[in-house]
SEBARO-858964 format. One line per field, with one value per atom (N, C-alpha, C, CB): residue in one letter; residue number from 1; y, x, z; atom name. Coordinates in Angstrom, 3 decimals, decimal comma. Glycine has a CB too. Layout:
residues N
aa c(A	...)
i c(NUM	...)
y c(Y	...)
x c(X	...)
z c(Z	...)
at c(CA	...)
***
This chain:
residues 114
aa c(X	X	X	X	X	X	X	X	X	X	X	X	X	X	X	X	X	X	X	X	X	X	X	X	X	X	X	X	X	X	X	X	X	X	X	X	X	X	X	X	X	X	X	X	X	X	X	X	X	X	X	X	X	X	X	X	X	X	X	X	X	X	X	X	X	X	X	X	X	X	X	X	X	X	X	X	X	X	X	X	X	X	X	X	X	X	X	X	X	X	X	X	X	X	X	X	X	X	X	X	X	X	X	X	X	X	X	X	X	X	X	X	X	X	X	X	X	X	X	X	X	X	X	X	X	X	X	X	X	X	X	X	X	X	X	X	X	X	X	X	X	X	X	X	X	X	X	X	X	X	X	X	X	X	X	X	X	X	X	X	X	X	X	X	X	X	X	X	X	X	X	X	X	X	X	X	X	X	X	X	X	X	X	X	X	X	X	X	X	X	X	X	X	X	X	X	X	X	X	X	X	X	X	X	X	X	X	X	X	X	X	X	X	X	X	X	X	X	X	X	X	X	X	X	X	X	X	X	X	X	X	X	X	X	X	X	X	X	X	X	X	X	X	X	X	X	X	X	X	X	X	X	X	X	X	X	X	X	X	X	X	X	X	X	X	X	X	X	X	X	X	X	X	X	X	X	X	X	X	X	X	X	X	X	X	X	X	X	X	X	X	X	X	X	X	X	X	X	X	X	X	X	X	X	X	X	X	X	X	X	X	X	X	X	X	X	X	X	X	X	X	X	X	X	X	X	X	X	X	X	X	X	X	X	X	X	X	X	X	X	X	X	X	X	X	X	X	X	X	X	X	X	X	X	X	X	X	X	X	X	X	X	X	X	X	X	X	X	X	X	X	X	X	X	X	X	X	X	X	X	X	X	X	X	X	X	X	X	X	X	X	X	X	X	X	X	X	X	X	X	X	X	X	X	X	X	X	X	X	X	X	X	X	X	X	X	X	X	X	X	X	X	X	X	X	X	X	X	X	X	X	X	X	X	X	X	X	X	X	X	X	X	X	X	X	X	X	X	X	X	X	X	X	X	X	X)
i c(1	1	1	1	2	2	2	2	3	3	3	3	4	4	4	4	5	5	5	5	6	6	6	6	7	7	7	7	8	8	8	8	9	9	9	9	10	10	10	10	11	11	11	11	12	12	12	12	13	13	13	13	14	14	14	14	15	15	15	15	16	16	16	16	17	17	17	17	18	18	18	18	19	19	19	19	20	20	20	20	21	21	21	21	22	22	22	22	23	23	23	23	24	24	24	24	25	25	25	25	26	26	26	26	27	27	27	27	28	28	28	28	29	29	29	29	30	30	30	30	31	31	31	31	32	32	32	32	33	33	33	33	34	34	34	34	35	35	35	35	36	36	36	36	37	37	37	37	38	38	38	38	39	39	39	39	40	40	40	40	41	41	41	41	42	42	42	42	43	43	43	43	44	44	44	44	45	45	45	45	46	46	46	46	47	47	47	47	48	48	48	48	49	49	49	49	50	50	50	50	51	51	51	51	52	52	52	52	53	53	53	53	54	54	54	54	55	55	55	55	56	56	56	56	57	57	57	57	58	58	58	58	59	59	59	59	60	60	60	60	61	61	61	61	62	62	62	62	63	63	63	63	64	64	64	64	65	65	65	65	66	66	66	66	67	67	67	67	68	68	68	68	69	69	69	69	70	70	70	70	71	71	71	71	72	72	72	72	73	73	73	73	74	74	74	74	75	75	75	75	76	76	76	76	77	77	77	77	78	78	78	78	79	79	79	79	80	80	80	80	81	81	81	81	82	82	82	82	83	83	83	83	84	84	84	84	85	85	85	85	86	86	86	86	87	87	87	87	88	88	88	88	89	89	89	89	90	90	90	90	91	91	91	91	92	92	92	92	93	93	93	93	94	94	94	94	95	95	95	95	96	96	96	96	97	97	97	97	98	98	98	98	99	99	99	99	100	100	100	100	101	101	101	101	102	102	102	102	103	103	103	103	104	104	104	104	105	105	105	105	106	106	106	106	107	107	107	107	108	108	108	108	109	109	109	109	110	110	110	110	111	111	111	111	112	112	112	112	113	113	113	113	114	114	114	114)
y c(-11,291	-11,107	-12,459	-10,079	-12,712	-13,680	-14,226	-13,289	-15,145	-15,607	-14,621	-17,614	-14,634	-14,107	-12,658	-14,484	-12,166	-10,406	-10,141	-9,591	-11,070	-10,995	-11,373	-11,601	-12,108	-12,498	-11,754	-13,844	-9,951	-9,634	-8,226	-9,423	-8,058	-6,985	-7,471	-7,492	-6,596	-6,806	-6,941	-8,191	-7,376	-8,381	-6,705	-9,913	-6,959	-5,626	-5,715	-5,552	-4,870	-4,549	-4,243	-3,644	-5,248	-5,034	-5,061	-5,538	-3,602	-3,988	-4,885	-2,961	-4,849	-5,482	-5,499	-5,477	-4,379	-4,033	-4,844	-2,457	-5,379	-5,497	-5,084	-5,056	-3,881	-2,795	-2,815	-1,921	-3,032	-2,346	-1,499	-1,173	-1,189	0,052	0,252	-0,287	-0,590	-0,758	-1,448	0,071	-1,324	-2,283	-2,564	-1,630	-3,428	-3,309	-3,056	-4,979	-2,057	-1,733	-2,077	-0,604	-2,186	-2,729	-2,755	-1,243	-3,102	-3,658	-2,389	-5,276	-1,031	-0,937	-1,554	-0,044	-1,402	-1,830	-0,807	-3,301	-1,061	0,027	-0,166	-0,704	1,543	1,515	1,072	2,657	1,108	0,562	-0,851	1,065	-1,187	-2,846	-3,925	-2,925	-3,486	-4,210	-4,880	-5,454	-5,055	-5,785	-4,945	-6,168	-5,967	-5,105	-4,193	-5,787	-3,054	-1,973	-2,044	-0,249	-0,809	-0,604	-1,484	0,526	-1,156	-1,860	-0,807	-3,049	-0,674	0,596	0,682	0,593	1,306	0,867	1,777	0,647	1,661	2,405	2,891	1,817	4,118	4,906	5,526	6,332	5,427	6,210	7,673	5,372	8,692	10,060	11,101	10,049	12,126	12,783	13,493	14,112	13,926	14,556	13,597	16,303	12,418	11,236	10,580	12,099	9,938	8,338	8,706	7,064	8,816	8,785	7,360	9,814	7,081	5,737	6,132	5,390	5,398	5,454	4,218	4,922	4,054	3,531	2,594	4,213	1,557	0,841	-0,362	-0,106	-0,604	-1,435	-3,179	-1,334	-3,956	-4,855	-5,955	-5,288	-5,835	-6,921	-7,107	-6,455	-5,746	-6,053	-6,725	-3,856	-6,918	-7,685	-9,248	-6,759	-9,837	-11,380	-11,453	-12,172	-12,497	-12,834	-13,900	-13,425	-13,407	-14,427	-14,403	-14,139	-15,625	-15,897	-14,992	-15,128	-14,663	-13,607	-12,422	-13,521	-12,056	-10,504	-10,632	-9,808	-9,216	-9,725	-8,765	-9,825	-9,021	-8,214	-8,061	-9,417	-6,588	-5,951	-6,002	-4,727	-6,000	-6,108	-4,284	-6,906	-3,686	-2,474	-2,475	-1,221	-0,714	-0,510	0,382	0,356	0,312	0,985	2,676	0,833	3,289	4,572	4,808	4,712	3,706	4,428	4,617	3,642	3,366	3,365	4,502	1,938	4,799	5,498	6,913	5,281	7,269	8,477	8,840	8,905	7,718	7,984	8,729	6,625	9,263	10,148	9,181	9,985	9,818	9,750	10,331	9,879	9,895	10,590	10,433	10,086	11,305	11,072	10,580	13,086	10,759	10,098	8,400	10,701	7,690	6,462	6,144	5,589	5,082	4,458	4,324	4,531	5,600	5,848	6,665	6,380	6,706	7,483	8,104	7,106	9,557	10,524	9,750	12,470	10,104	9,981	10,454	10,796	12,147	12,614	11,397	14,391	11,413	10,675	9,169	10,683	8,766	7,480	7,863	6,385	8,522	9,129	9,248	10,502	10,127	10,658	9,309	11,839	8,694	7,009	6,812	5,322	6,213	5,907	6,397	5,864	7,773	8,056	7,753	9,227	8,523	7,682	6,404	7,368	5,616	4,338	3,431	3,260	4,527	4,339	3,457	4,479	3,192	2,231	2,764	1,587	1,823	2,019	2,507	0,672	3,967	4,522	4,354	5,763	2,805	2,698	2,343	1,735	2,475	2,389	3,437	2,183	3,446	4,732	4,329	4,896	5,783	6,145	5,995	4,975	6,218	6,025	4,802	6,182	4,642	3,260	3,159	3,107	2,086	2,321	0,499	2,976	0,909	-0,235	-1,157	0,287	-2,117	-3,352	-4,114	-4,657	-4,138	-4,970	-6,191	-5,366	-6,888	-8,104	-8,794	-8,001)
x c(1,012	0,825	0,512	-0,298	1,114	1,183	-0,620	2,421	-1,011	-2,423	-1,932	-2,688	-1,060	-0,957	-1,156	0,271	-0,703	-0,811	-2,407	0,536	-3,380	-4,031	-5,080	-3,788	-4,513	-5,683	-5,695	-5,449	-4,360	-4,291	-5,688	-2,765	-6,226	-7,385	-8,808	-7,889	-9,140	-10,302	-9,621	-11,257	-8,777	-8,206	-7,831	-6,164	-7,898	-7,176	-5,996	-7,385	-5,533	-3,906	-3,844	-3,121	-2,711	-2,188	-1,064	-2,563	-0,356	0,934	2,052	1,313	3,177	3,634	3,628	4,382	3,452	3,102	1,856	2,689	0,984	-0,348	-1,680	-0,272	-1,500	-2,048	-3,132	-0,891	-4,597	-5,594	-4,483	-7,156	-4,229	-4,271	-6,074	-2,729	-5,959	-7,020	-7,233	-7,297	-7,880	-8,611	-8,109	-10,234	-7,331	-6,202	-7,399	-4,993	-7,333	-8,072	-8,024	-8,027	-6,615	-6,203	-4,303	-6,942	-4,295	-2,936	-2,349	-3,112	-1,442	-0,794	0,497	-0,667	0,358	1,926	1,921	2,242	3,807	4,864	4,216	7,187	4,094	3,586	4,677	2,976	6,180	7,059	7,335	7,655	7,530	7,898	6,654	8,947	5,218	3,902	3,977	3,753	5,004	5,130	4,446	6,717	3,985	3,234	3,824	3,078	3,663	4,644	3,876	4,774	2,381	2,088	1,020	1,976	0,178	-1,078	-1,534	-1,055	-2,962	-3,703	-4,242	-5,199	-4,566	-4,836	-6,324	-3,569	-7,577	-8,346	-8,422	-9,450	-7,623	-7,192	-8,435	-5,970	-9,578	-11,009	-10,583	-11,684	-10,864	-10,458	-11,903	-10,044	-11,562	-13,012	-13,247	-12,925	-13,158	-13,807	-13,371	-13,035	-13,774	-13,827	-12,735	-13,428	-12,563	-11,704	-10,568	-12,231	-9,379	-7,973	-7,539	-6,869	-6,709	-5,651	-4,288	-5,349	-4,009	-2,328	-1,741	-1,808	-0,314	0,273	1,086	0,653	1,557	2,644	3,422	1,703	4,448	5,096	4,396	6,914	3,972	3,382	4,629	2,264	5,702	6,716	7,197	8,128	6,558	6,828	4,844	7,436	3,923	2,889	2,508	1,358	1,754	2,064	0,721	3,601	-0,197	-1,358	-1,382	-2,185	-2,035	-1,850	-3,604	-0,394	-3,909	-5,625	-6,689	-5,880	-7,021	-8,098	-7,976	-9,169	-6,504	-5,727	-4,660	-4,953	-4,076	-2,448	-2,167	-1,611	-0,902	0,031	1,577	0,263	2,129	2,702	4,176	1,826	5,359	6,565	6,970	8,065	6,017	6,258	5,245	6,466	5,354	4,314	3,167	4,982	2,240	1,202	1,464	-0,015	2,155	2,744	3,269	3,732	4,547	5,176	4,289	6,502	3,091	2,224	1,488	1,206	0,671	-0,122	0,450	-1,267	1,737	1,939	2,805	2,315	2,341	3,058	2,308	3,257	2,927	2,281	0,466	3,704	-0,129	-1,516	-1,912	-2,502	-3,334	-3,772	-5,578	-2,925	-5,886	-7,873	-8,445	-8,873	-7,003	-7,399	-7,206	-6,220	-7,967	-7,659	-7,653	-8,850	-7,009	-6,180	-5,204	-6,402	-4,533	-3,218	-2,618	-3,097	-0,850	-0,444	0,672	-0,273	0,564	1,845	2,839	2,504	3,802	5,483	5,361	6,712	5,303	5,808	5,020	5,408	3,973	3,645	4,122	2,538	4,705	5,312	6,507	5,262	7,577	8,751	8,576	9,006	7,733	7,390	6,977	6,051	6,655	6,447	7,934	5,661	8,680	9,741	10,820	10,003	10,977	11,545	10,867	11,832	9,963	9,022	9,541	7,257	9,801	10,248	11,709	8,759	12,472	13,291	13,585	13,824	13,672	13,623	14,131	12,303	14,917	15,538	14,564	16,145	14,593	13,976	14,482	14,010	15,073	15,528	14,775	16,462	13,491	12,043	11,117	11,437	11,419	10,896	9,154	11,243	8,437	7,191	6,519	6,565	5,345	4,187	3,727	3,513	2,643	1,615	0,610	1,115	-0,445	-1,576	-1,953	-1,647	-3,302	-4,236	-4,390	-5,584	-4,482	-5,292	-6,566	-4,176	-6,993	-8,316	-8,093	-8,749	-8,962	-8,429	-9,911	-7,816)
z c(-11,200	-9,779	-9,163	-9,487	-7,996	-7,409	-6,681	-6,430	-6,218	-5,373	-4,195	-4,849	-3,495	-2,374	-2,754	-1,680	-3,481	-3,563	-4,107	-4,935	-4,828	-5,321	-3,869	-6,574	-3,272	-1,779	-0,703	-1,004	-0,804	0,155	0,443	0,230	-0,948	-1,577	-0,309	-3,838	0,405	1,530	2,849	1,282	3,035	4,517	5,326	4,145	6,416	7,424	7,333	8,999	7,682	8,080	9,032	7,511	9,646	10,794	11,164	11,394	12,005	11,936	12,888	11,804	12,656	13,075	14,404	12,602	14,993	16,521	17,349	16,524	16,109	16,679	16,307	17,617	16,107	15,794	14,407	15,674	14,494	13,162	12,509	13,694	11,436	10,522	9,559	9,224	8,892	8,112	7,063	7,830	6,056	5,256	3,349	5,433	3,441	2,319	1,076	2,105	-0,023	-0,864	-2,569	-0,560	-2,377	-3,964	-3,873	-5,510	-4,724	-5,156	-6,119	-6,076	-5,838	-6,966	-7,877	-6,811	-9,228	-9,886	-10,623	-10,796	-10,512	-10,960	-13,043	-10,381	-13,448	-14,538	-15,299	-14,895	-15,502	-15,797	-15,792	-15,332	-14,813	-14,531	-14,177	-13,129	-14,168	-14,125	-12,570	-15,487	-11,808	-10,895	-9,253	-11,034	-8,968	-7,488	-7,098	-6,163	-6,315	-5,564	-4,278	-6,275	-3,981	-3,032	-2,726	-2,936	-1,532	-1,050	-0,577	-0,075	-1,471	-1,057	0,815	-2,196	1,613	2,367	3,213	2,862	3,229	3,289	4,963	2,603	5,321	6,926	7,525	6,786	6,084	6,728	7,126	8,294	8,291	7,898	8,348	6,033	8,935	9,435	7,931	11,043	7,404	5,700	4,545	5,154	5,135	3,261	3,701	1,186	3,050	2,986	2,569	1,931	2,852	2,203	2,338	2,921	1,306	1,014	1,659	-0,813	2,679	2,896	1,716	4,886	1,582	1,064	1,726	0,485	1,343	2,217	0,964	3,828	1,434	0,430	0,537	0,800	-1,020	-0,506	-0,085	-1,471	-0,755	-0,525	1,246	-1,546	1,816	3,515	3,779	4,797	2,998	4,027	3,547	4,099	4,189	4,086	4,787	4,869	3,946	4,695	6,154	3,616	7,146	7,937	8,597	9,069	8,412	9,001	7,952	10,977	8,678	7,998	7,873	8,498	8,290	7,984	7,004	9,363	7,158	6,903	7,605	5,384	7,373	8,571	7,654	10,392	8,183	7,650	8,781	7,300	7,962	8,896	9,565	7,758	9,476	10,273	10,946	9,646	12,011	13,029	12,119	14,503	13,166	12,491	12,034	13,481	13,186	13,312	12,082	14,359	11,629	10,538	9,090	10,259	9,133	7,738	8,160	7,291	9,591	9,126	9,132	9,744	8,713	8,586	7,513	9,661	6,752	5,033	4,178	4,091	3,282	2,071	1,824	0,217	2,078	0,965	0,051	1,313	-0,450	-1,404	-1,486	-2,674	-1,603	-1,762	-3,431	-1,443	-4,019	-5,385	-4,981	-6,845	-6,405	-6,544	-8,485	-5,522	-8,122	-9,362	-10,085	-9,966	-9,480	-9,834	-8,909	-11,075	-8,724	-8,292	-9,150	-7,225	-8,778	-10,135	-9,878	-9,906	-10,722	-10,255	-9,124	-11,056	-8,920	-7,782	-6,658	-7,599	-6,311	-5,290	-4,748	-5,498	-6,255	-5,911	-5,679	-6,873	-5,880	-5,394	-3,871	-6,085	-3,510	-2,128	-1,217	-2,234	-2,057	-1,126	-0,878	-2,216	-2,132	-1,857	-0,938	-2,692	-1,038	-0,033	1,329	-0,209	1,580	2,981	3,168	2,721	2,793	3,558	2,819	3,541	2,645	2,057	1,365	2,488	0,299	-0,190	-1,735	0,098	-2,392	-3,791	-4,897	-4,275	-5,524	-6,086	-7,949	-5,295	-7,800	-9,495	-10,822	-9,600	-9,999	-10,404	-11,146	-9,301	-12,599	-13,196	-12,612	-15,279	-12,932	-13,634	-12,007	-15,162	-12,113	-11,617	-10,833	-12,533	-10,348	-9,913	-10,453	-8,626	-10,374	-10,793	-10,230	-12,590	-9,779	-9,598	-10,803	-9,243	-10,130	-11,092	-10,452	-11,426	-11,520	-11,610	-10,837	-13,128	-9,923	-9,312	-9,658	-7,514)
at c(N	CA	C	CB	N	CA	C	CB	N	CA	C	CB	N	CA	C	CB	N	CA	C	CB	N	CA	C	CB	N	CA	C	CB	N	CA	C	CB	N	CA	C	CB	N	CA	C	CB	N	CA	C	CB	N	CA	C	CB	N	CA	C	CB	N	CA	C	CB	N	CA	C	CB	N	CA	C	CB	N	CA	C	CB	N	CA	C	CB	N	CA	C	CB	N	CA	C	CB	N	CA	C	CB	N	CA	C	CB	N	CA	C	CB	N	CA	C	CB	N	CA	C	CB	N	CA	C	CB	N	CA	C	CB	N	CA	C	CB	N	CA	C	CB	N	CA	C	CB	N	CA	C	CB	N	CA	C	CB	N	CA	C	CB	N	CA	C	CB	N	CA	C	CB	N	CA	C	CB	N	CA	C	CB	N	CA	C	CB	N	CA	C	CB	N	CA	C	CB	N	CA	C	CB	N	CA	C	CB	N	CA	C	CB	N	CA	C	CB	N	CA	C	CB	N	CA	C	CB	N	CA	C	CB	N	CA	C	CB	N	CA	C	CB	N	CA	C	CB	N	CA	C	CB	N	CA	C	CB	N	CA	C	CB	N	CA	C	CB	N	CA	C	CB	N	CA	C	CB	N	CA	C	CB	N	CA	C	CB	N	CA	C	CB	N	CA	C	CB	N	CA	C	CB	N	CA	C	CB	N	CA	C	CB	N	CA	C	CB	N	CA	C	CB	N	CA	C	CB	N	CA	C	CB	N	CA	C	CB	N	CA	C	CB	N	CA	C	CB	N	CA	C	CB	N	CA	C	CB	N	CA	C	CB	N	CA	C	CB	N	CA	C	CB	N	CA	C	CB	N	CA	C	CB	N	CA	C	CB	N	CA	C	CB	N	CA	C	CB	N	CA	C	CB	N	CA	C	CB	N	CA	C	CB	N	CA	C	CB	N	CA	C	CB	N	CA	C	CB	N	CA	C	CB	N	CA	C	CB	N	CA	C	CB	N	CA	C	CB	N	CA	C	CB	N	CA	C	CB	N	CA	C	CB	N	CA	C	CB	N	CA	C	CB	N	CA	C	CB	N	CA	C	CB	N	CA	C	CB	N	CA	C	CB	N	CA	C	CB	N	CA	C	CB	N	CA	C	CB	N	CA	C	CB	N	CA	C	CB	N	CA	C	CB	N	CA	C	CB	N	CA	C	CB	N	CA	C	CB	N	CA	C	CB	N	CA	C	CB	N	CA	C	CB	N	CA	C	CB	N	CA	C	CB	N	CA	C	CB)
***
């Protein structure tokens, strides 16, 4: 994993619109290929904290944030989950489609230690 994917863990998200989303939480990688996939993202929530998801290869640190090449709208209305550390297949599937994107990517996600 790159400094940059590794410096994006704490920083807000913001999207491309402008827009807070929230507070990047961890880094998942594909259990197959070890290589980054998502960026956890902590959406907060009136009954407990859910994680949205977003692809990290669309965010890029800038200042004391980073910022993401979509709007806030489309992240904050992607598949979540109230678990952490991993995500099933199915849930990483259900990402993938959510933002379409090439699903030639066996298995699962899962956090890493930073």
């Amino acid at each position: 994993m790159s400094t940059i994917e590794q410096g994006l863990v704490g920083r807000t998200l913001v999207g491309v619109d402008g827009n807070k989303i929230g507070r990047i939480e961890a880094i998942y990688v594909n259990d197959a290929t070890e290589e980054p996939e998502w960026v956890a993202i902590h959406l907060g929530g009136l009954l407990g904290s859910k994680l949205g998801f977003a692809p990290v290869r669309e965010v890029s640190p800038e200042g004391d944030h980073a910022v993401i090449n979509l709007d806030k709208k489309l992240v904050s209305h992607a598949p979540t989950t109230r678990s952490e550390g991993a995500l099933s297949p199915d849930e990483n599937d259900a990402l993938y489609r959510y933002y379409h994107l090439d699903q030639s990517r066996p298995a699962g996600s899962r956090t890493i230690e930073i």
